[in-house]
C-alpha positions as semicolon CSV with decimal commas, in nm:
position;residue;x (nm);y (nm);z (nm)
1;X;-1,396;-8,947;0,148
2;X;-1,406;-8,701;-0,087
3;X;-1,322;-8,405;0,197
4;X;-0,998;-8,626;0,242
5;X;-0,900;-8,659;-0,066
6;X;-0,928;-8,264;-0,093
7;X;-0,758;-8,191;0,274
8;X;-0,408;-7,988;0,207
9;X;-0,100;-8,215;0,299
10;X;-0,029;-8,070;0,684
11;X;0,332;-8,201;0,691
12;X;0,419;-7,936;0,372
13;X;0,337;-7,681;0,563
14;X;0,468;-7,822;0,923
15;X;0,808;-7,914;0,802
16;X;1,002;-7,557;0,809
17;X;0,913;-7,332;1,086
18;X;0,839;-6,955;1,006
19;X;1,166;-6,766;0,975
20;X;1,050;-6,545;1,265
21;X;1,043;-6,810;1,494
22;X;1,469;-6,830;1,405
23;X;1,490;-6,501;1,512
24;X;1,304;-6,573;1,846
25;X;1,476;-6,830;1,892
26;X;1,852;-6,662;1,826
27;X;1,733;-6,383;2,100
28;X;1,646;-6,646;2,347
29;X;1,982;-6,813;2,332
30;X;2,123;-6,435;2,347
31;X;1,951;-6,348;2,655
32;X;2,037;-6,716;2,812
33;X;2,388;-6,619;2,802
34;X;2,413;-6,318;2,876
35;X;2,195;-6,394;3,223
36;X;2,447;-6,658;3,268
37;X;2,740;-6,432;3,224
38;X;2,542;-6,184;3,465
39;X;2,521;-6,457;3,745
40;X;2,889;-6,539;3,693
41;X;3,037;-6,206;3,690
42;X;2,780;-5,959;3,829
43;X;2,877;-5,982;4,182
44;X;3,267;-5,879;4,058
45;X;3,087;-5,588;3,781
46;X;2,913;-5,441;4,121
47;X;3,191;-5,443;4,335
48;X;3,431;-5,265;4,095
49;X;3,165;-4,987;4,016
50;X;3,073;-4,915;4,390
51;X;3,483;-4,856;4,436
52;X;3,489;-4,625;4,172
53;X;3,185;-4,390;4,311
């Protein structure tokens, strides 16, 4: 019992995730969309730059 008692509290340190993981996560989201604008538009991109050549 005694180990217990002196155990840190894991939800203080569980409750806020690290701020790199916000930053991870904000570049994920970027590259998410911008693949998505890719599939939408990337056939039209293409075309226009092998008219130009």
């Amino acid at each position: 019992m005694e180990n217990i008692k002196n155990a840190p509290d894991p939800t203080a340190t569980a409750a806020t995730p690290p701020k790199s993981y916000e930053k991870v996560k904000a570049y994920q989201n970027f590259i998410n969309v911008l693949s998505q604008i890719i599939e939408k538009h990337g056939a039209e991109v293409l075309e226009e730059i092998n008219h130009d050549i």
